[in-house]
NUDO-649454 format. One line per 4 residues: number of its first residue (from 1); for each residue x, y, z of C-alpha. Coordinates in nm, 3 decimals. Layout:
N
NUM = X,Y,Z  ...
***
This chain:
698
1 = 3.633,-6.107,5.015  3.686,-5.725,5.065  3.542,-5.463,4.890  3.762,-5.260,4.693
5 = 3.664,-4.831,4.677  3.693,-4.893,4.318  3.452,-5.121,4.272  3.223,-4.963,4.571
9 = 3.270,-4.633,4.458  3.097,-4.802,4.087  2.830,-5.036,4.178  2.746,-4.724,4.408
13 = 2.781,-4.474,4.133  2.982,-4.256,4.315  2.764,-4.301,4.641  2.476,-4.143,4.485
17 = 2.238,-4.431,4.491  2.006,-4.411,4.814  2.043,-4.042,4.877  1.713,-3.839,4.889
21 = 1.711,-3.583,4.586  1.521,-3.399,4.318  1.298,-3.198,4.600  0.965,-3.002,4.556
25 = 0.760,-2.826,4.819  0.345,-2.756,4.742  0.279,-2.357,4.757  0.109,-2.428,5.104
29 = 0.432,-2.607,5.234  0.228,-2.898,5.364  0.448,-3.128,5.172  0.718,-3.243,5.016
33 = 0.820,-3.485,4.758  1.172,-3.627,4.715  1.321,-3.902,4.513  1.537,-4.189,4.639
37 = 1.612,-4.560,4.599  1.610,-4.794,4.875  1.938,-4.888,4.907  2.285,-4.783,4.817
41 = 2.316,-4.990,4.561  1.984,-4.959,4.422  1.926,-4.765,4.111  1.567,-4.771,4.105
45 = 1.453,-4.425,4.207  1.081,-4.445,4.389  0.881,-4.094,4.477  0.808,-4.030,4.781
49 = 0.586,-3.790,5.004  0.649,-3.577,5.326  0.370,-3.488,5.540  0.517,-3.167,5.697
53 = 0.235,-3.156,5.946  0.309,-3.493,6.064  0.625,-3.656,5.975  0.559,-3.910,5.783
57 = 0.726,-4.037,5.482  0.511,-4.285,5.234  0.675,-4.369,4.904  0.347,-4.232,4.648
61 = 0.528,-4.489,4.335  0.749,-4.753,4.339  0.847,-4.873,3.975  0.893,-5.229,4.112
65 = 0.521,-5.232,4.125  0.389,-5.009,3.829  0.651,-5.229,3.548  0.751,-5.583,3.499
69 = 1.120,-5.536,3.494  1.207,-5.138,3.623  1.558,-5.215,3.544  1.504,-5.207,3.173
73 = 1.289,-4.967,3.043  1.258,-4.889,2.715  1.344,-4.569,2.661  1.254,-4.303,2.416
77 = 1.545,-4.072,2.295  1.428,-3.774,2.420  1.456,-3.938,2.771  1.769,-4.060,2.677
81 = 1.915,-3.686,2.596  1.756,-3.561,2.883  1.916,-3.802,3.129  2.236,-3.706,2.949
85 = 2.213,-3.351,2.976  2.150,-3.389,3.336  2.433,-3.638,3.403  2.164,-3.848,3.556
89 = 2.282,-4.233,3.619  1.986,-4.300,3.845  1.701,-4.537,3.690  1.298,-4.599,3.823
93 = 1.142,-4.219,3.828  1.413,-3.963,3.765  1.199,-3.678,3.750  0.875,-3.571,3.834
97 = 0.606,-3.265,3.794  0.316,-3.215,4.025  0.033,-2.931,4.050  0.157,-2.608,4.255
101 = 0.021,-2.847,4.612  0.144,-3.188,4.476  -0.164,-3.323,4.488  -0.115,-3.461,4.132
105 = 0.246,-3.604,4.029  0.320,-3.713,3.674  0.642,-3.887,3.560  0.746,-4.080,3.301
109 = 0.883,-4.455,3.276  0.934,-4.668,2.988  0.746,-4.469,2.763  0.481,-4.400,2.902
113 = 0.272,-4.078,3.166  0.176,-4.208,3.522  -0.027,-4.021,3.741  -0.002,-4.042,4.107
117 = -0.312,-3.881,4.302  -0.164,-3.807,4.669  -0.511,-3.808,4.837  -0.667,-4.107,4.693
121 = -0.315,-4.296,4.756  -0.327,-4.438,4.377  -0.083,-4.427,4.084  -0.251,-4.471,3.708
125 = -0.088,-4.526,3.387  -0.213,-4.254,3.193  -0.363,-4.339,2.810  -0.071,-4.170,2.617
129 = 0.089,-4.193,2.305  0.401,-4.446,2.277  0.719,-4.281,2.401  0.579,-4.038,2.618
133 = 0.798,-3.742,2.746  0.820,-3.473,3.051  0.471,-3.543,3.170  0.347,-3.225,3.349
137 = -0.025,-3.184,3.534  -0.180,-2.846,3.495  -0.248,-2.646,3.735  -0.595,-2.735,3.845
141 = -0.499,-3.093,3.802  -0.697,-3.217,3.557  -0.461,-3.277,3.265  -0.132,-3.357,3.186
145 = 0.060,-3.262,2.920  0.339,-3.416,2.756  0.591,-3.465,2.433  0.556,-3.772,2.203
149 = 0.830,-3.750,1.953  0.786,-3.405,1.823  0.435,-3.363,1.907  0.283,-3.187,2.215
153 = -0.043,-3.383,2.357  -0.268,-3.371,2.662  -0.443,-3.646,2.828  -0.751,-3.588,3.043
157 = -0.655,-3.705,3.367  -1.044,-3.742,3.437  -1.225,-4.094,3.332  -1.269,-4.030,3.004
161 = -0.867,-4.026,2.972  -0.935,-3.870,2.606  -0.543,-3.807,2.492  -0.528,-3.443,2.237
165 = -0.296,-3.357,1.993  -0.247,-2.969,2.119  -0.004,-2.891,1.807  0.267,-3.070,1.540
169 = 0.415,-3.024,1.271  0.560,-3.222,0.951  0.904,-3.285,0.890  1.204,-3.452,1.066
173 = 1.356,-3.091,1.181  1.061,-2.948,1.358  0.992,-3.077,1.718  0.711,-2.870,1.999
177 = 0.773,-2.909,2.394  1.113,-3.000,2.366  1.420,-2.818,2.463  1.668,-2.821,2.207
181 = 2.057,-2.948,2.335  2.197,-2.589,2.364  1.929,-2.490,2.619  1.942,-2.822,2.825
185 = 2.372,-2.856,2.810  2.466,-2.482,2.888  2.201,-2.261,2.949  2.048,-2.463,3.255
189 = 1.672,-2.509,3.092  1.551,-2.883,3.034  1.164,-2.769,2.967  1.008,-2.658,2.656
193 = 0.642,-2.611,2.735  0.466,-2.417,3.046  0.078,-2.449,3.160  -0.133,-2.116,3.217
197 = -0.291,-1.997,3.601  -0.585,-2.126,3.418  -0.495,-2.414,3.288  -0.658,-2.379,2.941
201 = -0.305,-2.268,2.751  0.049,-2.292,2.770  0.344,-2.138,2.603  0.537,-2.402,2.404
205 = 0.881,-2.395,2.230  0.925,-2.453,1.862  1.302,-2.615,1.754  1.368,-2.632,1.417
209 = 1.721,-2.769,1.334  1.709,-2.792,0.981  1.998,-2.570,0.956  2.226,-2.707,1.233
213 = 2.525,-2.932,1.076  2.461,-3.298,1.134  2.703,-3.490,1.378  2.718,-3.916,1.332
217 = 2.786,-4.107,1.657  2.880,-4.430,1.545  2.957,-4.760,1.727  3.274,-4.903,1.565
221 = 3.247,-5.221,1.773  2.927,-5.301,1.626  2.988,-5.249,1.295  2.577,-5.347,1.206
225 = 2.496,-5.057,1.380  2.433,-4.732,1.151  2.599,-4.439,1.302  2.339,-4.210,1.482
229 = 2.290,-3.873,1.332  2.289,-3.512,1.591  2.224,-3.168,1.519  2.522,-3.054,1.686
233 = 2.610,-2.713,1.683  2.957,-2.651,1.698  3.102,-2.326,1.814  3.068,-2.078,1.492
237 = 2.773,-2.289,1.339  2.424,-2.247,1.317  2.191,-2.250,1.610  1.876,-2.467,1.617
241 = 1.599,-2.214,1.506  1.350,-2.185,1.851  1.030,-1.976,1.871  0.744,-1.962,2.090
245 = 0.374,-1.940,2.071  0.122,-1.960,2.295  -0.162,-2.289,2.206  -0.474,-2.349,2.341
249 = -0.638,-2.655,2.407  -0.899,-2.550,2.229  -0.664,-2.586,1.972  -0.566,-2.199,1.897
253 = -0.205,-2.111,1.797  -0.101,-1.776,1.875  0.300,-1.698,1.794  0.531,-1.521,2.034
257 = 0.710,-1.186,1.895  1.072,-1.067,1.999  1.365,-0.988,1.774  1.543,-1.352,1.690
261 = 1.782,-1.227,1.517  1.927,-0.960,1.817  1.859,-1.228,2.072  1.857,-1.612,1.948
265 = 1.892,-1.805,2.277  1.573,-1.827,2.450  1.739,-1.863,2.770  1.446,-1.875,3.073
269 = 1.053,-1.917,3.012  0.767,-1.928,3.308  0.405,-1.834,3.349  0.346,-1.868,3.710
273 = 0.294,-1.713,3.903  0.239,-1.381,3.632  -0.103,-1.376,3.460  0.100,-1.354,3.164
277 = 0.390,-1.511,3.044  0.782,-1.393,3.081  1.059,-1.501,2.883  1.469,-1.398,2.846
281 = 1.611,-1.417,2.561  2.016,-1.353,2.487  2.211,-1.255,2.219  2.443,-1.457,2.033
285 = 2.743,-1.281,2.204  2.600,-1.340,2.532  2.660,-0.951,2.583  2.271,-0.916,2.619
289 = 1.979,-1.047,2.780  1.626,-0.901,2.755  1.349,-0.999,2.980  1.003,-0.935,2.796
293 = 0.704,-0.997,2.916  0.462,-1.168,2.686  0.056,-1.086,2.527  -0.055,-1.423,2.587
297 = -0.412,-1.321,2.344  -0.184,-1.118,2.097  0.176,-1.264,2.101  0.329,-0.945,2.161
301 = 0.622,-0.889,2.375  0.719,-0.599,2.620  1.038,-0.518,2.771  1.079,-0.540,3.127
305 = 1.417,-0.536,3.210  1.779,-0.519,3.001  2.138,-0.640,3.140  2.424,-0.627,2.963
309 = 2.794,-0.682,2.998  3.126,-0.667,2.807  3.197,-0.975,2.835  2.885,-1.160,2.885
313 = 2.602,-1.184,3.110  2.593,-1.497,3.346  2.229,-1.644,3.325  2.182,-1.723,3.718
317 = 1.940,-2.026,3.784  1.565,-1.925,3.940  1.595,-1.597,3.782  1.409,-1.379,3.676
321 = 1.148,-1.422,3.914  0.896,-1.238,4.135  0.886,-1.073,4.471  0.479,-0.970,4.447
325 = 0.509,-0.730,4.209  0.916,-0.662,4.198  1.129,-0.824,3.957  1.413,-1.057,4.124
329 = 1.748,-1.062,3.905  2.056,-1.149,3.981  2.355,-0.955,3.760  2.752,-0.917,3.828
333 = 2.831,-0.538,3.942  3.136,-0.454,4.046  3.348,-0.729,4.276  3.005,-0.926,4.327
337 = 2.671,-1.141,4.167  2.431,-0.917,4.340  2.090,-1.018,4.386  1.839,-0.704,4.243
341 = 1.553,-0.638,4.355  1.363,-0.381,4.041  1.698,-0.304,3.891  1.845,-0.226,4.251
345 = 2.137,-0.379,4.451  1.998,-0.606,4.730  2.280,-0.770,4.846  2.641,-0.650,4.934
349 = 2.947,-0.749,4.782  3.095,-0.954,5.070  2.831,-1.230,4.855  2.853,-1.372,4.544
353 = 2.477,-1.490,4.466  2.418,-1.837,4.320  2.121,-1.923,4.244  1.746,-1.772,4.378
357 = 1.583,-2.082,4.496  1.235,-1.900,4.579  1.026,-1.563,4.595  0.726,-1.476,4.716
361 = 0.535,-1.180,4.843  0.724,-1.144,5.164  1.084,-1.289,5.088  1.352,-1.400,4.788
365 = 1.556,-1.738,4.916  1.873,-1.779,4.752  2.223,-1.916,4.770  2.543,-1.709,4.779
369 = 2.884,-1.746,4.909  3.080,-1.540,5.142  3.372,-1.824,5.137  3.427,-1.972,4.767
373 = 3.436,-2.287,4.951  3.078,-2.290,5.102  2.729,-2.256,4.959  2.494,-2.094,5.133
377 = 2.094,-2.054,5.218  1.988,-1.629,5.227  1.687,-1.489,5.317  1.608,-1.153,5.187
381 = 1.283,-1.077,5.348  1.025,-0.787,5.170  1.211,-0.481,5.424  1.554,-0.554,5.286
385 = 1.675,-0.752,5.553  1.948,-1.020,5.476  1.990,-1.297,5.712  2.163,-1.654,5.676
389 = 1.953,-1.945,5.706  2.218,-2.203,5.747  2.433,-2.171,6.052  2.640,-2.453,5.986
393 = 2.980,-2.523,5.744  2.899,-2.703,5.373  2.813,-2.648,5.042  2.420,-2.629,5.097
397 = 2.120,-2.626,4.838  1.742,-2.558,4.870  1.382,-2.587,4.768  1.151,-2.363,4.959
401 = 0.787,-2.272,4.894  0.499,-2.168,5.129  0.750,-2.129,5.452  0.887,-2.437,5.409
405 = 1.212,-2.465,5.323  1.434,-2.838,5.248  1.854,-2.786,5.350  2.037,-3.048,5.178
409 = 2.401,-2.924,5.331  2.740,-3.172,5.216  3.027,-3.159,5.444  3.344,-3.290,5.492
413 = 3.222,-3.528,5.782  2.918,-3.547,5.782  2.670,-3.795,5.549  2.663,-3.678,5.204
417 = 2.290,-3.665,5.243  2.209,-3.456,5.543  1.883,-3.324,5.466  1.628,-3.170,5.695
421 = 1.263,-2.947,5.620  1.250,-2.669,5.799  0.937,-2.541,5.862  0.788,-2.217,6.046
425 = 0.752,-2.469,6.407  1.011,-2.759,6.357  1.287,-2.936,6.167  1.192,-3.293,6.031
429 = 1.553,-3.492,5.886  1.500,-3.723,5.574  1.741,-4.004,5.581  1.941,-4.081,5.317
433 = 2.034,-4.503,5.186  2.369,-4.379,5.084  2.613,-4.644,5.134  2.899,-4.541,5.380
437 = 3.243,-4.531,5.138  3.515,-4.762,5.308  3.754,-4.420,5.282  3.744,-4.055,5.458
441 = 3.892,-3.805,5.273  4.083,-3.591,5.460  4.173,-3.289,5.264  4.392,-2.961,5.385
445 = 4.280,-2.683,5.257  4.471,-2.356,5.245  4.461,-1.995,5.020  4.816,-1.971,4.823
449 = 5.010,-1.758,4.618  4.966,-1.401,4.504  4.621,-1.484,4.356  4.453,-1.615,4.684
453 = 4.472,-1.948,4.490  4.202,-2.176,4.664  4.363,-2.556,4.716  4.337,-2.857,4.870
457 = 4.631,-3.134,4.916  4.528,-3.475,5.023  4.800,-3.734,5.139  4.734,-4.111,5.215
461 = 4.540,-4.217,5.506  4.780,-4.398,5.672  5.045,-4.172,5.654  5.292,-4.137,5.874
465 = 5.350,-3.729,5.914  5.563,-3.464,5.828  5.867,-3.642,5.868  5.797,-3.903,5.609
469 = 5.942,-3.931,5.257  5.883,-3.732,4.979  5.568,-3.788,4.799  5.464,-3.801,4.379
473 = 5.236,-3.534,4.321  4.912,-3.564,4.150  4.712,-3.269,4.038  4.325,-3.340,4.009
477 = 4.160,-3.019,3.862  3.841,-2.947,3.669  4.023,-2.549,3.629  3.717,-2.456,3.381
481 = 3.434,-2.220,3.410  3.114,-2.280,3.572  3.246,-2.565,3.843  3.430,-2.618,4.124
485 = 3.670,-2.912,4.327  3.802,-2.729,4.650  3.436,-2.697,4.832  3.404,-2.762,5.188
489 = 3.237,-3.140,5.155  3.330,-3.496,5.149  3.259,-3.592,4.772  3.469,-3.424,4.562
493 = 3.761,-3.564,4.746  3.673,-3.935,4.758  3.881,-4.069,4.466  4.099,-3.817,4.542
497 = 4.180,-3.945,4.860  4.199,-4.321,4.697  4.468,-4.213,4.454  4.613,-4.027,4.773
501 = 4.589,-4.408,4.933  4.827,-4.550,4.676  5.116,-4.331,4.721  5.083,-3.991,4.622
505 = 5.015,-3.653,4.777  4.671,-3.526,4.569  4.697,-3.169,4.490  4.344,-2.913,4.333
509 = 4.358,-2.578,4.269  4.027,-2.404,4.176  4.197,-2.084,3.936  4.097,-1.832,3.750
513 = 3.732,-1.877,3.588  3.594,-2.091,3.861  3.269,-1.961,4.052  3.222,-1.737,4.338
517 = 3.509,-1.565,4.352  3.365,-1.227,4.162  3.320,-1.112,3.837  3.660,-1.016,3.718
521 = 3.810,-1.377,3.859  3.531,-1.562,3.625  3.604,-1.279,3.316  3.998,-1.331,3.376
525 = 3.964,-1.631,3.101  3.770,-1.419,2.822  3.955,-1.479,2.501  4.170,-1.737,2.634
529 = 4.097,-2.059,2.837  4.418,-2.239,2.807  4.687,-2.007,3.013  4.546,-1.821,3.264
533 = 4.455,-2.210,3.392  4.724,-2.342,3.360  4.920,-2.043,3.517  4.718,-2.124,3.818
537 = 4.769,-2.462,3.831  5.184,-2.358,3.878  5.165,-2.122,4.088  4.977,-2.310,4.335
541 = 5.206,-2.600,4.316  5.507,-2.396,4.353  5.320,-2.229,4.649  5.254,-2.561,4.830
545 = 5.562,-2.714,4.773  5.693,-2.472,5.059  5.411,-2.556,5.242  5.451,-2.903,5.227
549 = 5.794,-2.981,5.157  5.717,-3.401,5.093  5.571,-3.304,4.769  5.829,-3.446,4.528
553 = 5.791,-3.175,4.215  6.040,-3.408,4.038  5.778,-3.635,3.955  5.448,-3.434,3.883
557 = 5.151,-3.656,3.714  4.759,-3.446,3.637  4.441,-3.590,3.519  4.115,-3.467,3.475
561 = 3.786,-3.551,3.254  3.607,-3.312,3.052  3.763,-2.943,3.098  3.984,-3.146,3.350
565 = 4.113,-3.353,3.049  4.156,-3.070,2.858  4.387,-2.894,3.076  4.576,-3.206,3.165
569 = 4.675,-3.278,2.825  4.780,-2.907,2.771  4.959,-2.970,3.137  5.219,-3.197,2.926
573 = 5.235,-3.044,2.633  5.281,-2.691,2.697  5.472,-2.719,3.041  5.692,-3.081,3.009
577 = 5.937,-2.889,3.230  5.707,-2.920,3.522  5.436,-3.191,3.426  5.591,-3.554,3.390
581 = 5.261,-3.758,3.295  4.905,-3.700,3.221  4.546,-3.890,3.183  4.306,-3.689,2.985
585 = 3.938,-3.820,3.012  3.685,-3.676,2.720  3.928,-3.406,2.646  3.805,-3.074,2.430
589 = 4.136,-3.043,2.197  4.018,-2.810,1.967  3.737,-2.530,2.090  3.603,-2.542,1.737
593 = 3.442,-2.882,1.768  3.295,-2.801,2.117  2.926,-2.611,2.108  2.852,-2.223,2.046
597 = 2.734,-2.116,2.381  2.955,-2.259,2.601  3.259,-2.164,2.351  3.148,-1.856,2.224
601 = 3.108,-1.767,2.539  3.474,-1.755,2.657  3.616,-1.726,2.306  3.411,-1.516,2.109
605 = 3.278,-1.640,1.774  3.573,-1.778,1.553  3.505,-1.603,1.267  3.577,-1.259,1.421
609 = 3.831,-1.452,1.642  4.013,-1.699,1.479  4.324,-1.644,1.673  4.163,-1.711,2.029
613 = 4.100,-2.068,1.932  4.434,-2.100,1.779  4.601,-2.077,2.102  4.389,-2.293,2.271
617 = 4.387,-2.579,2.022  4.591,-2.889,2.157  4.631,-3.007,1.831  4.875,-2.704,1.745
621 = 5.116,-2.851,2.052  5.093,-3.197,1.920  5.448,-3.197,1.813  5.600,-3.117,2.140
625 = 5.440,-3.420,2.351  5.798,-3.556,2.517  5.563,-3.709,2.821  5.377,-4.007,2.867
629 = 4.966,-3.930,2.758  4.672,-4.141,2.850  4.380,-3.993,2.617  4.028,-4.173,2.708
633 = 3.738,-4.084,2.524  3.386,-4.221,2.546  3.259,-4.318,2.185  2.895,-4.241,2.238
637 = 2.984,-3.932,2.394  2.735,-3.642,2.212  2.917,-3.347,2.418  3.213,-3.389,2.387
641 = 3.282,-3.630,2.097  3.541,-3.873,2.015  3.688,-3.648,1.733  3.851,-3.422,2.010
645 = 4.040,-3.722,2.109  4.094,-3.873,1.801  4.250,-3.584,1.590  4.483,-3.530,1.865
649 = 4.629,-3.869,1.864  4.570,-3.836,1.497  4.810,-3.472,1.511  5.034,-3.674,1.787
653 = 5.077,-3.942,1.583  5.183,-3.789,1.279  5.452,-3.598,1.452  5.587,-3.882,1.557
657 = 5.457,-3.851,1.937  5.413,-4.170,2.114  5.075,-4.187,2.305  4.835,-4.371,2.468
661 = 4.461,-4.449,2.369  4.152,-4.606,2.559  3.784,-4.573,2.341  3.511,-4.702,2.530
665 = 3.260,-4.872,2.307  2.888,-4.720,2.419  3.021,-4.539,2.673  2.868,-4.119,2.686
669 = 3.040,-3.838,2.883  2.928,-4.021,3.219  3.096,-4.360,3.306  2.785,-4.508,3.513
673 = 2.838,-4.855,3.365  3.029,-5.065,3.651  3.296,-5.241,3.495  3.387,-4.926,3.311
677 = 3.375,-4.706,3.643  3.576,-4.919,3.825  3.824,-5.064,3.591  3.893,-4.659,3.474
681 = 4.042,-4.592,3.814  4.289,-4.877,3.794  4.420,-4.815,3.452  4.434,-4.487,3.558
685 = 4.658,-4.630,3.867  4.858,-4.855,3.667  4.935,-4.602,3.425  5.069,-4.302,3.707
689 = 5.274,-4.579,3.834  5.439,-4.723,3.503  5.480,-4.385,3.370  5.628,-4.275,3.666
693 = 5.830,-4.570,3.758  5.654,-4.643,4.080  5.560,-4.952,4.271  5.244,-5.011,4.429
697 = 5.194,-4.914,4.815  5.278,-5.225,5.004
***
């Protein structure tokens, strides 16, 4: 029997199994570690190791070998939030740490700190306490720190294996080495503990929530099953109190010192490659962010460097870092994200920078965009000197250390996974397992309306040309900040192109607030994320109808999951005139529920401005639903929770507003779970067609 894309597209998990990712490169660039399963339809993740000298590629763990059953692990809940926070749907090793030349690689699975000691070949299951967390060798190799509920601990990785406590504390709030959910969801740092150069300290991160309002997560079709309490902290709440201080394994405590109540975010931490530690911290408003560099023997903190911004200041991943002695940055000045070099522009403003993906001595490697549809690999070398490292079309990514530097480039033919190590004398490809998907999108792209509007419209594969008949129009957004659909690869278009396949002529628009198109495009939704989107979202359609005169803008249908849900229920309920049906997927209805940096962010603080996340709420448009509305929510969702959906239909409902509802028992704000991937897309189908009154593509 065929394969359906549906049901390939799940038991693949969106084609992600099999591809080589999660990249590190030793400071000498002699090698490289990557993880990937062996198959595109396995999940277990193995670790594997790149001899850049030679070629070869030896997997250094395989989770089929080290546990009884890799498919079910027990895992603790820290794992569990961290695999959430990362979107991760991958099982076997997920993530790894190794000493600065990957001689030694820790990881964690079911519980428990493995060691895998690249010389010697062997992989040991390190003496740890149960429910061991983000294992992570120190530098000189010889121990490995990691979380244990809220406890910090190190393990000698020598024979003795003696396992220290290196600091706790009592009480159910307090947790060491852990980052807390604001710093892992929106501020792009998953660690909470750092080794020292010399391996006998490290600077660890103290989260107390006591004060942050308890969420419940409860299972309703389990009813046996108490609800699971969250420290969630909802936009205009408390924050989860987080320190620092610097420990010893000697078993010294030394606290860190900056003002927490000007800046309460500690947004970036590293040691290496400084002698002493650095730190940013931001303020509640996001207006601020101060990079201090920190007394490891006193706890005192100096100043380095300042930015600030009217709006707010983007935190760019890698950054701050070091060039030698010179301070990398990365800040928004004038029509550009500008990489700075000691305060000074380094890069022009045909660029918008990224991310910085390394620095050393003699060169910063970043990524930047001179097309909002591609990513980018830059070289900035110590004399100033830009120059583009990828010479080919794609959204590209990197890891780079000691001259070596791993491509991973998506494009819109080639494999998903085209990865190749580029060293100073050759180029060495790593394959990826990725199964083929039985559809190629085909997606034409174009630049509309008087906003430069970047879009993509997708018809069916099979179709027969411009002189065929008039097509339904589906919009497929994401519209928020911080991510992007019309990018020059094949991936974001693949169940595009299958609800293209069944009839209807796919239409995304990346608007206003999306990346890389400059600092006043991403400020143009301060204060209000609801019609400046939307706005966009017209415009381009009305733009592409002349375009492409088959679109039929009689019968207009949107969905979209997460910001993409929100703006397709506001699609129907702000603008029937133009939008005929919509499928919201883990909607945000009201701002107020969602959490304080991400919201805060765009909408200021609701105390000081209440009316900002008035006109944003969905639940104040409840009564003027007149279209058909498919809300799905997730029930275990902890980011955005099933009270967005349900006090809509809740609002809908008592205004009389007829409605659709689909809660998914266990299901979080990913759909990895087969059956619920693939049966999503054709309720989704069935829906667009019933509410539409269309019949299936013969």
């Amino acid at each position: 029997m065929t394969e359906s894309f549906p049901r390939q597209h799940a038991r693949t998990r969106g084609f992600t199994l099999g591809a080589p990712r999660s990249f590190a490169v030793s400071d000498d660039g002699c090698r490289v570690a990557f993880l990937r399963s062996m198959a595109g339809d396995d999940p277990v993740n193995r670790l594997w190791l790149l001899d850049t000298s030679t070629g070869e590629q030896l997997v250094a763990a395989d989770p089929v070998e080290l546990l009884a059953d890799p498919g079910e692990e027990n895992l603790p809940p820290a794992e569990r939030a961290r695999r959430e926070r990362a979107r991760e749907s991958g099982g076997g090793i997920v993530a790894y740490a190794g000493d600065p030349g990957l001689t030694r690689i820790a990881f964690a699975l079911d519980g428990r700190a493995f060691l895998a000691d690249v010389a010697g070949g062997s992989v040991e299951s390190l003496p740890t306490m149960p429910g061991a967390f983000d294992p992570r060798p120190s530098p000189d190799g010889q121990r490995v720190a990691y979380v244990s509920g809220s406890s910090l601990r190190v393990v000698d990785a020598a024979a003795d294996g003696l396992d220290l406590l290196v600091i706790d504390e009592p009480g159910d709030t307090v947790s060491w080495g852990s980052a807390e959910f604001i710093a892992a969801e929106e501020m792009g740092r998953s660690r909470g503990f750092w080794w020292s150069p010399d391996s006998q300290r490290l600077l660890v991160a103290r989260v107390d929530t006591a004060e942050v309002p308890i969420w419940h997560i409860a299972s309703p079709a389990d009813p046996a099953t108490a609800p699971v309490p969250m420290a969630y902290p909802a936009a205009g709440t408390v924050n989860a109190d987080v320190s620092l201080a610097v420990v010893g394994i000697d078993g010294s405590c030394i606290d860190v010192a900056w003002d927490r109540d000007a800046c309460e975010y500690l947004a970036r931490a590293a040691w290496a490659p400084r002698s002493n530690p650095v730190i940013a911290v931001q303020s509640r408003d996001q207006r601020t962010v101060v990079i201090l560099e920190v007394n490891p023997d006193t706890g005192a903190t100096t100043e380095i460097a300042r930015q600030t911004d009217e709006h707010w200041v983007e935190l760019v991943p890698g950054t701050p870092t070091w060039m030698g002695q010179r301070l990398v940055t990365a800040e928004d000045r004038g029509s550009a994200r500008r990489l700075l070099i000691d305060g000074a522009d380094a890069t022009p403003d045909t660029i918008q920078v990224r991310s910085v993906v390394s620095a050393d001595e003699n060169r910063v490697v970043f990524t930047a965009s001179d097309d909002p549809t591609e990513t980018h690999i830059w070289q900035l070398d110590v004399e100033g000197k830009l120059g583009r490292l990828s010479d080919r079309a794609g959204v590209h990514s990197a890891v780079a250390a000691g001259g070596t530097v791993v491509v991973v480039r998506a494009a819109g033919t080639d494999r998903e996974a085209a990865v190749e190590v580029v060293t100073p004398t050759e180029r060495i490809p790593i394959t990826s397992s990725a199964a083929t998907p039985l559809l190629s999108p085909s997606p034409r792209f174009s630049v509309v309306a008087s906003r430069e509007l970047c879009t993509a419209v997708l018809y069916p594969s099979d179709d027969e040309g411009a002189d065929g008949d008039s097509l339904p129009v589906l919009l497929d957004p994401y519209g928020g900040p911080h991510a992007q659909r019309v990018l020059q690869a094949r991936s974001p278009f693949l169940v595009s192109q299958w609800f293209a396949n069944q009839g209807f002529a796919v239409v995304i628009t990346d608007g206003r607030g999306t990346p890389a198109r400059g600092p006043a495009w991403e400020r143009a939704v301060a204060g209000n994320l609801a019609h400046p989107v939307l706005e966009d979202q017209i415009d381009a359609l009305d733009a592409l109808a002349e375009q492409h005169p088959r679109l039929d803008l009689g019968q207009v249908a949107v969905r979209g999951w997460s910001f993409g849900g929100y703006l397709a229920a506001l699609a129907v309920l702000a603008r029937p005139d133009r939008f005929h049906a919509a499928i919201a997927g883990a909607p945000v209805t009201d701002w107020r529920l969602y959490d304080t940096h991400y919201t805060e962010r765009y909408l200021g603080h609701p105390d000081q401005n209440l009316e900002a996340y008035t006109r944003t709420s969905l639940l104040e448009l409840a009564g003027d639903l007149t279209r058909p509305l498919l809300l799905i929510c997730g029930l275990a969702d902890d980011n955005v929770f099933a009270a967005h959906t349900l006090q809509l239909s809740q609002a809908l409902f008592e205004a009389g507003r007829p409605h659709q509802v689909l809660p998914l028992p266990g299901v979080t704000h990913m759909t990895p779970q087969e059956q619920v991937a693939e049966n999503l897309l054709l309720l989704q189908r069935a829906f667009l067609f019933d509410s539409l009154g269309l019949h299936p593509p013969q």
